[in-house]
C-alpha positions in Angstrom: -12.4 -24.7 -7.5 -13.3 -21.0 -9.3 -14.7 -20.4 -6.0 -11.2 -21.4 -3.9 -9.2 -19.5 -6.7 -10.8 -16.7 -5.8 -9.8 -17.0 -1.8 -6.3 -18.1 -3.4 -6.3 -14.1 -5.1 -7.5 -12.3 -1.2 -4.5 -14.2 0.3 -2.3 -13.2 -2.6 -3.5 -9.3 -2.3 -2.9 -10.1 1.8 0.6 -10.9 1.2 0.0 -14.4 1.9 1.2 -17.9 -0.3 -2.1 -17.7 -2.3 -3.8 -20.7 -1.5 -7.5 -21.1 -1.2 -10.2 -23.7 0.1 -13.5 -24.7 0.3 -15.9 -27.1 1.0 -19.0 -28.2 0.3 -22.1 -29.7 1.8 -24.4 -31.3 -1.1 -24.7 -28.2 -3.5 -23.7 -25.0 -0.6 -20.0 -24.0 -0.2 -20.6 -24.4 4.1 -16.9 -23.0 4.4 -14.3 -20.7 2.6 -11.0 -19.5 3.2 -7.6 -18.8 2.5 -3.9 -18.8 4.0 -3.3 -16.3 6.6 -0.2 -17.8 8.8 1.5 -14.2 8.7 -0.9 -12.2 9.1 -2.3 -14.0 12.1 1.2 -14.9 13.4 -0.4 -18.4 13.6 1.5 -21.8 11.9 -1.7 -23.5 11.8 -3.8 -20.9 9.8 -3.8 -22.8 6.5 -6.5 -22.2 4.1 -7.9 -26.3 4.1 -8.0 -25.8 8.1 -9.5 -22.3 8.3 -12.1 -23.8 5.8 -13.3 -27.0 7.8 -13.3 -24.5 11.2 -16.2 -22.6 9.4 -17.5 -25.8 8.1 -17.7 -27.3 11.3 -19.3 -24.3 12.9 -21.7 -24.2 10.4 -23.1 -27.6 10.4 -22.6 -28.1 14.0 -20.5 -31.5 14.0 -16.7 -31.6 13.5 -17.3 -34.5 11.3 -18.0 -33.4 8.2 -19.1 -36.8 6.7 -20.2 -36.2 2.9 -18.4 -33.5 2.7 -15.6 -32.1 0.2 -12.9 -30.0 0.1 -12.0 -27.9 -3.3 -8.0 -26.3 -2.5 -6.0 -25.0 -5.0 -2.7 -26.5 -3.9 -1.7 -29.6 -2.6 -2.5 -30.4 0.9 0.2 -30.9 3.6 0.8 -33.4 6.2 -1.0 -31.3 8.6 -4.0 -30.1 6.6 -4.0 -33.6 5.5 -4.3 -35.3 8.8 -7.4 -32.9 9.5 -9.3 -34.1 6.7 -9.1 -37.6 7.3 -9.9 -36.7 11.1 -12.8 -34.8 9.7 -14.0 -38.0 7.5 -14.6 -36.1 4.3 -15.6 -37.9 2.1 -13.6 -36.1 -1.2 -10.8 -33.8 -1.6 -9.9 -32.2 -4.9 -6.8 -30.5 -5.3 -5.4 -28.1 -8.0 -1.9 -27.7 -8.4 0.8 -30.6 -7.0 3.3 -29.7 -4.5 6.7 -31.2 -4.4 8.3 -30.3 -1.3 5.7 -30.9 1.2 2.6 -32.0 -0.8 1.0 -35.4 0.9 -1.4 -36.5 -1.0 0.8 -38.4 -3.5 3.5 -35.7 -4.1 5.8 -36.6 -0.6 4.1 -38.6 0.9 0.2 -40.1 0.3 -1.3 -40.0 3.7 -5.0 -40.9 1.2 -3.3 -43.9 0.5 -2.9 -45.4 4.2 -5.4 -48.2 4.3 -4.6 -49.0 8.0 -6.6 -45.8 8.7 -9.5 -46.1 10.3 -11.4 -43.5 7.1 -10.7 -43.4 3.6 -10.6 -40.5 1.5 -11.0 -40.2 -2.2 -8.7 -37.7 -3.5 -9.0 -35.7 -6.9 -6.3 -34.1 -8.4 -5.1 -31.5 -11.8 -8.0 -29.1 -12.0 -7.7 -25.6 -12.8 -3.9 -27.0 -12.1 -2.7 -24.4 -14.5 -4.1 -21.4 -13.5 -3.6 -21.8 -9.9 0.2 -22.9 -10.3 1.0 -19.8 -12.5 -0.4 -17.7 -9.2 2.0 -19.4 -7.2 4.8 -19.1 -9.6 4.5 -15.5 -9.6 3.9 -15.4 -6.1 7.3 -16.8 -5.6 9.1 -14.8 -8.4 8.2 -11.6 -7.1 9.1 -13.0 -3.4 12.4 -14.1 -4.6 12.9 -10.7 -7.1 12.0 -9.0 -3.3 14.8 -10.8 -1.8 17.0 -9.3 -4.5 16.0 -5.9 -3.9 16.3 -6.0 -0.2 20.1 -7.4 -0.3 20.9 -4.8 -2.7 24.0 -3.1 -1.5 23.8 0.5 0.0 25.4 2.9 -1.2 28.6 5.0 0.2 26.9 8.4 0.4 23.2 7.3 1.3 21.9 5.9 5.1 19.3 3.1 5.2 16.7 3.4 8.5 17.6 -0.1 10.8 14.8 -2.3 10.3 13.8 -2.6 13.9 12.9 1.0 14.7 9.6 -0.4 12.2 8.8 -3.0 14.3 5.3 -3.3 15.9 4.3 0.1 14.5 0.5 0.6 15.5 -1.7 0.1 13.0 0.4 -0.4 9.9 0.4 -4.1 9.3 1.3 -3.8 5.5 4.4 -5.7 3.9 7.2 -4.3 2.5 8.1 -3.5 -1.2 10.8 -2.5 -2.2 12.3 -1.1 -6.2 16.2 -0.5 -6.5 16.7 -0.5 -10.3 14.8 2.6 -11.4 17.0 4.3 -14.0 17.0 7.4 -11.6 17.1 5.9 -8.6 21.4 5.0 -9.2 21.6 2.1 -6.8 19.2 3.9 -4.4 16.4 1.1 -2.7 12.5 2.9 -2.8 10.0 1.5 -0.6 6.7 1.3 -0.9 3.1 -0.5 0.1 1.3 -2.3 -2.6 -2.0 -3.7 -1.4 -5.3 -4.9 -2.7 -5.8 -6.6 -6.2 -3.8 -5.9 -9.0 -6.6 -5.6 -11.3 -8.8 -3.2 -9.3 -10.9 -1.1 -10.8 -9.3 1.9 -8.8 -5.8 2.0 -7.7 -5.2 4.9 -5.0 -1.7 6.2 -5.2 -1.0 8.0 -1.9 1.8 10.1 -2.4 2.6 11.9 1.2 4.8 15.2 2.5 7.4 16.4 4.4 8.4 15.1 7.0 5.9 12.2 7.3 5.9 9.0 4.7 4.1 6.3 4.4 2.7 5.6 7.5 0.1 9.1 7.5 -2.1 6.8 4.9 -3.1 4.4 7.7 -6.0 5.7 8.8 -7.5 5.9 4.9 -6.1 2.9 3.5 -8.1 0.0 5.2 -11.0 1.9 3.6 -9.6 1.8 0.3 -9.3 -1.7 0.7 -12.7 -2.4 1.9 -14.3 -1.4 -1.2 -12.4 -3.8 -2.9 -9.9 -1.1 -4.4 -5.9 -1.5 -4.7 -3.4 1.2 -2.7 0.0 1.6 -4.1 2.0 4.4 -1.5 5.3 4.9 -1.8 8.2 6.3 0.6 9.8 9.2 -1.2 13.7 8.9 -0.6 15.3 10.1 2.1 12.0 9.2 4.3 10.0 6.2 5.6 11.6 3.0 4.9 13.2 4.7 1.3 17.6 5.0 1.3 18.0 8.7 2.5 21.2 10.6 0.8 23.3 12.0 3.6 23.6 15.0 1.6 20.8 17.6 1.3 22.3 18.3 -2.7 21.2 15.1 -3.7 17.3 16.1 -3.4 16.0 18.1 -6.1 12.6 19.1 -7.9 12.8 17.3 -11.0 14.8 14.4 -9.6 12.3 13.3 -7.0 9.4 13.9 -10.2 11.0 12.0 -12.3 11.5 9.1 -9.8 7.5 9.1 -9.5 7.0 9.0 -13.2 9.1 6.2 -13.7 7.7 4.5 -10.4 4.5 4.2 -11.8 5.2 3.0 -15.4 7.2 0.2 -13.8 4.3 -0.9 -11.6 2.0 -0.1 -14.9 -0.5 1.2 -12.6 -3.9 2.7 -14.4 -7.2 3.5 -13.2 -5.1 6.0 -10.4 -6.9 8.4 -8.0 -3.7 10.3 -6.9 -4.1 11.0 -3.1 -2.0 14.2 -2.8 -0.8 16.3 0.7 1.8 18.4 1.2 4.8 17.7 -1.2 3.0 14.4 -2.2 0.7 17.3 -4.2 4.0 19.6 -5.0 4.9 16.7 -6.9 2.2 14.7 -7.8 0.2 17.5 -9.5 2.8 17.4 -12.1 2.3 13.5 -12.7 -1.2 13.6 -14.9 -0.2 15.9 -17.8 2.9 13.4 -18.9 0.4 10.1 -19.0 -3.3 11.3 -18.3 -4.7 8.3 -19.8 -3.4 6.7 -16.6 -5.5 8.8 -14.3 -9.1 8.7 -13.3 -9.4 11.2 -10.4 -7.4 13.5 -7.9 -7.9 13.4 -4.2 -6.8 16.6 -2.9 -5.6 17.6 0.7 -3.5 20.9 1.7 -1.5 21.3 -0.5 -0.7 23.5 -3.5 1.5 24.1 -6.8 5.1 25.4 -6.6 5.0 27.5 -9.8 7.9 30.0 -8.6 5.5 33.4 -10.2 3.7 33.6 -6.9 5.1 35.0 -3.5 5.5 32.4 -1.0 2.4 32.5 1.8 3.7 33.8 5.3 2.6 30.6 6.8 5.2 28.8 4.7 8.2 31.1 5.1 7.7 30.5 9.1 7.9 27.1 8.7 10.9 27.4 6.5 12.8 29.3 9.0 11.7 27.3 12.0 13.2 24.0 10.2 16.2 26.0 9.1 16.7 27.1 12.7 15.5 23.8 14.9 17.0 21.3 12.1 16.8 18.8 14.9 13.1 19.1 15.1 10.9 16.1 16.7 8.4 15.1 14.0 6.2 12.9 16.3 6.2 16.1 18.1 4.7 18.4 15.2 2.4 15.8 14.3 1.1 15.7 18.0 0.5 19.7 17.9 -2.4 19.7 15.4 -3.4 16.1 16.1 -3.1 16.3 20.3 -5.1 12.6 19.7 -2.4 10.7 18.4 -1.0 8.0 20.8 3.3 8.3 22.0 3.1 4.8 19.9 1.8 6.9 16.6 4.3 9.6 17.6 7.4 7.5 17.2 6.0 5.7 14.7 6.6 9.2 12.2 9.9 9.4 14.1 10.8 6.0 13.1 12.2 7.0 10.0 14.9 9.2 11.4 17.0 8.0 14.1 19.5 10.8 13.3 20.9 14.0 11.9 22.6 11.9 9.1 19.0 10.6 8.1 17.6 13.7 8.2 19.0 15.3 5.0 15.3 15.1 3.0 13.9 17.2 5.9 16.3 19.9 5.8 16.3 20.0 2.2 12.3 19.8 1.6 11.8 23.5 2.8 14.3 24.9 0.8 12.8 23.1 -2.6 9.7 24.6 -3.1 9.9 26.8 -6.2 10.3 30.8 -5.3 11.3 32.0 -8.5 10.2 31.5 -12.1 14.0 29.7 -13.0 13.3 27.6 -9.9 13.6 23.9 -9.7 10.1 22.3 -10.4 8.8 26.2 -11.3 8.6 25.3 -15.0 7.2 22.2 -15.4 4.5 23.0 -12.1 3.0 25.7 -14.6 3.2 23.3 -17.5 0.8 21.4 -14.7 -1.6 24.2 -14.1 -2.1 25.1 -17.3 -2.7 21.4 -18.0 -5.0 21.0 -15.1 -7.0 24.4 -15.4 -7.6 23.6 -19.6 -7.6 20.2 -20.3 -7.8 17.7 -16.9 -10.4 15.4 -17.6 -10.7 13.3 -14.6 -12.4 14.0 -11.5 -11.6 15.8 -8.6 -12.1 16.0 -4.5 -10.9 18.7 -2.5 -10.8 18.0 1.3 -9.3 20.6 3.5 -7.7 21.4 7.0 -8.9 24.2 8.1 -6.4 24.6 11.1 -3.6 24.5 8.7 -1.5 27.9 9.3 0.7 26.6 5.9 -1.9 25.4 3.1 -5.1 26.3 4.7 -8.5 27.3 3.7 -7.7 30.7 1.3 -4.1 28.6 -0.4 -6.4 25.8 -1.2 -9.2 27.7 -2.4 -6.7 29.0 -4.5 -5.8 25.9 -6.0 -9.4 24.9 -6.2 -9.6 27.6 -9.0 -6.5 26.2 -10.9 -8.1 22.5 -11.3 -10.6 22.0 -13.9 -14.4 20.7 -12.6 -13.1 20.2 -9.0 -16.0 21.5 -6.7 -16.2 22.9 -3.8 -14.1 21.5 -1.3 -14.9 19.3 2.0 -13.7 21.4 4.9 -12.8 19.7 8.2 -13.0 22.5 11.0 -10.6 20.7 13.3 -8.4 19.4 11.0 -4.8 20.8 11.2 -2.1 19.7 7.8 -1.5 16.5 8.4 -5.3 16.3 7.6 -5.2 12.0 6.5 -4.4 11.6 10.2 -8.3 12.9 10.1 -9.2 11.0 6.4 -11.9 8.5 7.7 -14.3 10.1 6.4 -12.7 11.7 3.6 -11.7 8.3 2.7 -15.4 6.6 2.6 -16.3 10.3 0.9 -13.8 9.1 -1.9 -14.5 5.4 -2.5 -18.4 6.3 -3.3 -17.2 9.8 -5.4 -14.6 8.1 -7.7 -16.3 4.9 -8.3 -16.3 3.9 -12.3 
């Protein structure tokens, strides 16, 4: 039953009712698994089923006589009817299931002497444990459903749920916060995948004008190694409400809503994964909490302390967003990346179906500090002090060297303001959106920040 917990936990980090089964041929667990209806759009892909499949393959006989099967919930009618049609000889269950359990709970299909097998039927262990997964399961599900009725508000948009449909390569489910003290009634979105009690937990914060979608390349590798991803949508892009007016973004504001972000998911163990304004802002995150923070993944970006001119590259971007504010971003993302699919492209467009959700990406340019009184200017040299003196963690520079904004000389820069961080992994044909390149930078990572 440890053994079916455990495939109970994958499905829970999948997004999946965390069930899990297996079964067992004299003293070797012949077949494991756990649910995956939604993930594999399938009604039949319950963990009992999914186990017997790979038991069946692996001893070459549907009928799995002697056999048993370890699940940590309740079987259903269905499963049920597959294990008596499989002859096992024993099924042990963990925790009962009132609505639609039947072996006992419903209905006792076990208990059907006309059948032409019988099946013993164990019950209660590790019943505890693998009902309190469930129960949380459910109460975050249900404190979801709260969050995504929450009302929008008068002076903010909310991107129609269907322009995210089908998006290539970005299977992940939705999460969403609304009652962050700064937030005001605001909904935040963000992807929360892997376990919870990883020994890492990669916080991918992104830029302007991308969002959550830019990590896909990187976060399946995360994953692999066995790591949790937490990457939220900054408001006013990716799923995130977006204020109609470009006034309502600011500096500190959008800081502060990351600080409190991550004490309400408690998250520790953090390798911040930092591009663009995701590093404008996230720089800023270590000095207020660096217990929290094992390492920083670095990628074009840089610090907006307001005592430094503004690089040329920069000021032409600013005044080619001032002038086309009506600027196609799956468009700039296809200029540095030419091989990103029309799919991928309108997948960054997604976000922004119009002018009136477009206010962050107007406002973004403007932001970055210029003077010493700026917004942000302050407390971004309160950062590189902290990070040049007394940063403890580790750090990985990885840089696009086609970036005409925050390319090779800005980040080298940088390099010199963050304490211990070598020297930097350069990717000749990467442009500023260099993630939609991170692969490898990714599999670099796992192996460099590893406890």
């Amino acid at each position: 039953m440890r053994e079916a917990l455990a495939q109970a936990h994958l499905a829970l980090a999948a997004g999946e009712v965390p069930v899990g089964a297996v079964v067992v041929h004299g003293d070797a667990i012949v077949g494991r698994a756990h649910n995956a209806p939604v993930s594999s759009h399938d009604p039949t892909a319950h963990a009992e089923l999914r186990a017997l499949q790979q038991a069946a393959q692996a001893l070459g006989n549907y009928r799995l006589d002697g056999c048993e099967l370890f699940v940590t919930l309740e079987p259903c009618a269905m499963c049920s009817g597959a294990m008596l049609h499989a002859r096992l000889a024993r099924v042990v269950h963990a925790a009962a299931d009132a609505k639609t359990g039947a072996a006992g709970s419903v209905v006792d299909l076990f208990a059907q002497e006309r059948l032409n097998h019988q099946t013993t039927v164990t019950s209660g262990v590790l019943a505890s444990e693998c009902s309190a997964l469930l129960s949380e399961f459910f109460r975050r599900r249900r404190q979801e459903a709260r969050t995504n009725a929450q009302a929008l508000r008068e002076d903010a948009l909310r991107t129609p749920e269907e322009r995210f449909r089908d998006l290539p390569d970005y299977p992940w489910a939705p999460h969403y916060l609304a009652d962050l003290p700064a937030l005001a009634g605001l909904r935040m979105h963000y992807l929360d995948e892997g376990p919870p009690d990883a020994s890492i937990t990669w916080l991918c914060l992104h830029g302007n004008p991308s969002w959550s979608y830019s990590w896909r390349r990187m976060i399946p590798v995360f994953l692999a190694a066995g790591d949790r991803v937490v990457a939220p949508d900054l408001v006013g892009f990716g799923k995130s409400d977006k204020p109609k007016r470009e006034s309502s973004h600011g500096f500190e504001w959008h800081r502060q809503l990351l600080l409190e972000f991550v004490e309400r998911l408690d998250l520790r163990d953090i390798v911040l994964v930092l591009q663009d304004w995701g590093g404008l802002l996230g720089l800023t995150l270590p000095m207020e909490d660096p217990d929290r923070y094992r390492g920083l993944l670095v990628l074009n970006t840089a610090l907006g302390t307001g005592d430094a001119p503004l690089t040329p590259g920069f000021l032409a971007w600013r005044a080619m967003c001032a002038k086309n504010p009506g600027f196609g971003v799956g468009r700039l993302l296809a200029r540095a990346n030419p091989h990103l699919s029309p799919q991928e492209c309108a997948a960054y467009d997604a976000p922004f179906p119009d002018r009136g959700h477009r206010a962050a990406l107007r406002a973004f340019p403007k932001m970055v500090p210029e003077r010493p009184d700026a917004d942000g200017a302050a407390v971004s040299r309160q950062a590189r002090a902290f990070l040049s003196q007394h940063w403890q963690g580790r750090t990985l520079m990885a840089i696009g060297a086609q970036d005409p904004v925050l390319g090779v000389p800005v980040m080298q820069a940088l390099r010199a303001q963050i304490r211990g961080c070598p020297e930097p992994i350069v990717l000749p044909q990467a442009g500023h959106f260099v993630q939609e390149q991170g692969e490898a930078i990714a599999r670099e990572a796992v192996g460099y920040f590893r406890p």
